[in-house]
N, C-alpha and C positions, 0 to 999 in steps of 0.2 A: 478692382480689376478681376476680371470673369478668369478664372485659371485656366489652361489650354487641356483640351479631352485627352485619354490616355490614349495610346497607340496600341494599336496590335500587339506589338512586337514588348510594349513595356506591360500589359496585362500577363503578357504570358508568362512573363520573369517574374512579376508580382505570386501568380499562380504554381511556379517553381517553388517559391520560398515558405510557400506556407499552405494547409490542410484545408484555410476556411473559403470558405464557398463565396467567391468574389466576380462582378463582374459576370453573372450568368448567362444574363441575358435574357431577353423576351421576344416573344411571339404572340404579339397581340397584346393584349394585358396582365399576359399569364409566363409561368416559368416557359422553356423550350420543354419537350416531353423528355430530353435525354438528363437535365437539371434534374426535372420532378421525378424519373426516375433511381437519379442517383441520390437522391436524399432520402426516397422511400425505401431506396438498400439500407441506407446507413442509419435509419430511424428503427426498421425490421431489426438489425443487429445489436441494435443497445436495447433490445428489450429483448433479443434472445440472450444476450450478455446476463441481463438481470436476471433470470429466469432458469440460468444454466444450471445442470444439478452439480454439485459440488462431491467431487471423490475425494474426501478426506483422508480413506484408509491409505489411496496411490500417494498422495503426499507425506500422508507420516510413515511410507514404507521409503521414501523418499528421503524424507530427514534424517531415518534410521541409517541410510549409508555415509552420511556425513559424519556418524556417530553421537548423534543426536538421541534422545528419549522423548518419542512424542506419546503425547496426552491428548487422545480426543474427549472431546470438553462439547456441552454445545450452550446455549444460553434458551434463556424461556419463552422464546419463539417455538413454537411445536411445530410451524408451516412455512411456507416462503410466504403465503397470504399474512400470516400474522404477522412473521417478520417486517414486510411494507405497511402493513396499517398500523402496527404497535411498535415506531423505533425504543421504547421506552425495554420491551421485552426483549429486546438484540443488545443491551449492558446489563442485563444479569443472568448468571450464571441459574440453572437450573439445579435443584437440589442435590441431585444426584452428581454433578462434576466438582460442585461447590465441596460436598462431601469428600469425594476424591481428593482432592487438590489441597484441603486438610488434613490429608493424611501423610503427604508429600514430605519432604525434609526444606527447611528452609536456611537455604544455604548458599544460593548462587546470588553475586553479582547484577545479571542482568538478566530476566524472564521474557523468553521471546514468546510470541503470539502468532501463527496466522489463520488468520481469518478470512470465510468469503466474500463478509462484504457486500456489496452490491452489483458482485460484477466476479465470481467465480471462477470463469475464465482468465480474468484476468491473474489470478493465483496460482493456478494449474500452470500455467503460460510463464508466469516470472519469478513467482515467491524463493521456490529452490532454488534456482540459479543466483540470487539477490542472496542468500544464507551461504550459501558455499562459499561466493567470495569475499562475505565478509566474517566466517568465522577466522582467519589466518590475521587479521587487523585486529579484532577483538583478543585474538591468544597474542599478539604482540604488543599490546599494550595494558596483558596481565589483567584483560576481564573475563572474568568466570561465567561459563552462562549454564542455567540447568535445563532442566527440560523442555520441551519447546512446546504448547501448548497449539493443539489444531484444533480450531472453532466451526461450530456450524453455528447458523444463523447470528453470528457475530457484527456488532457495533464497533465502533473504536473502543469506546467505554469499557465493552466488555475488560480489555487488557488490564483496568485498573483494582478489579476485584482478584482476578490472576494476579497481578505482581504481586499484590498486597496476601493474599494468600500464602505464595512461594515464598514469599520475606524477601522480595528483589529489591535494589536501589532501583533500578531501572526496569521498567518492560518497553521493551520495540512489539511494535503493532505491525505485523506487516498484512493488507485487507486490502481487495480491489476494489474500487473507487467508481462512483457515480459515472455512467459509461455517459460518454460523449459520442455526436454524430461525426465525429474521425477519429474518436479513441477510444472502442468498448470493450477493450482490454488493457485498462491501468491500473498500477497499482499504487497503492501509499502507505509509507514508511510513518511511525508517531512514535517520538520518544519523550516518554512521562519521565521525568524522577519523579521519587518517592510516591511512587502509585498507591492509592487509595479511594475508595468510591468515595464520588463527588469533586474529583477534579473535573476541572472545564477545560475546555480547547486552549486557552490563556496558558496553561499549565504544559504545552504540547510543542512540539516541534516539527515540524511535516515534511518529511521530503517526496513529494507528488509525479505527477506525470512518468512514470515506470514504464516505456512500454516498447517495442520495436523503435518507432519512430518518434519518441520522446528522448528522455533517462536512462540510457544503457545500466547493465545491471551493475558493470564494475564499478560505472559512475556511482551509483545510488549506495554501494557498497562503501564506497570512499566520504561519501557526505555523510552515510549513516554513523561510520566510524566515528567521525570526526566529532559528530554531535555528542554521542556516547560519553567518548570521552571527556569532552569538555564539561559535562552536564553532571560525570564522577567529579569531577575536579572542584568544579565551582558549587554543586551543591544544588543547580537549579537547572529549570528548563523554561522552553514555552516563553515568553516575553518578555522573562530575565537573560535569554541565553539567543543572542543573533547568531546566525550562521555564515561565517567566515572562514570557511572551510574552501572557497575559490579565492581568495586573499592571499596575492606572493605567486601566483603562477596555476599552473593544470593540475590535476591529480597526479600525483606519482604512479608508478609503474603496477601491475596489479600485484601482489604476491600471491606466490605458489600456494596451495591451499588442500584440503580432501577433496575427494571427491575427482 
């Protein structure tokens, strides 16, 4: 049975619910010209996303009013050019921070990270807001976090030469994410236990899509907790530990917090 065409009226609801580019349309053989050029906005802005310069110092002056001790760090990327052709130099640590971060006290519970990522704006735009409201869940559930490391030219990876460094059970990763033609401002959350170079993704936990019109911050704040926690408890992460942290009803109410 041939299904029946959609309607006006039901593309447009279709079109309400979601970012991706449905139903466009043609003119001739070709996009419409107001299609072609609304995709060559959104294709321009994920590569000025990628490309954005990263103010590291405005972030960890940032983290510093949370009461935070930030650490800029950068990994063996020396370029944003190197960084894209060599993901291999965006998970390590460059001599001189490696140095650093040896020198540190290794004491805290959980080693936060944030990094640029692929997508800088994306971090500027979220990472603090995502840290403020969930340092108040992490002091309620008695996890200790030391200093917060700010990465330039950072991988996910990067984080696991960091914890393992600090002596953390845990590093959170928080680094903007491969920008999308409706989203070139995300960010993503990685929670390692026992971090140490040469974990894999398997090993990781991800809470993704951070962004206006995604993963609100308190949300992501609430999911991050949760993993955290559970990841202290049980001892693991990454494809030992599902997240069931929407299980039983919504997030609870945000709690009050710095900042």
């Amino acid at each position: 049975m041939t299904p029946s065409p959609m309607t006006p009226r039901a593309l447009a609801d279709l079109r309400r619910l979601t970012p991706a580019r449905v139903a466009l349309g043609r003119s001739g053989v070709s996009l419409t010209t107001d299609a072609l050029l609304e995709f060559t906005l959104a294709h321009a802005r994920a590569r000025d996303a990628v490309h954005a310069a990263f103010d590291g110092n405005a972030v960890a002056a940032e983290l510093g009013t949370l009461g935070l001790t930030p650490l800029p760090v950068a990994s063996r990327a020396q370029t944003r050019r190197d960084y894209l052709a060599r993901p291999d130099l965006g998970r390590l640590l460059d001599p001189a921070s490696r140095a650093m971060l040896e020198a540190q006290p290794s004491t805290a519970d959980l080693a936060l990270v944030i990094g640029d990522g692929l997508s800088p704006v994306a971090v500027t735009a979220q990472a603090v807001e995502v840290v403020r409201r969930l340092l108040p869940r992490l002091a309620a559930a008695r996890i200790g976090i030391g200093p917060a490391a700010v990465a330039t030219g950072a991988r996910v990876a990067l984080g696991d030469e960091i914890g393992a460094l600090l002596g953390a059970r845990i590093v959170l990763v928080l680094i903007g994410e491969r920008p999308g033609l409706s989203a070139p401002a995300s960010l993503g959350a990685y929670v390692t236990f026992g971090p140490k170079p040469g974990r894999t993704d398997a090993d990781r936990n991800c809470v993704s899509n951070i962004h206006a019109a995604g993963i609100n911050a308190g949300e992501a704040a609430f999911k991050i907790a949760w993993l955290v926690r559970e990841a202290m408890a049980r001892g693991a992460s990454g494809v030992a530990l599902k997240d069931e942290s929407g299980e039983g009803g919504s997030a609870p109410a945000e709690l009050s917090g710095p900042g």
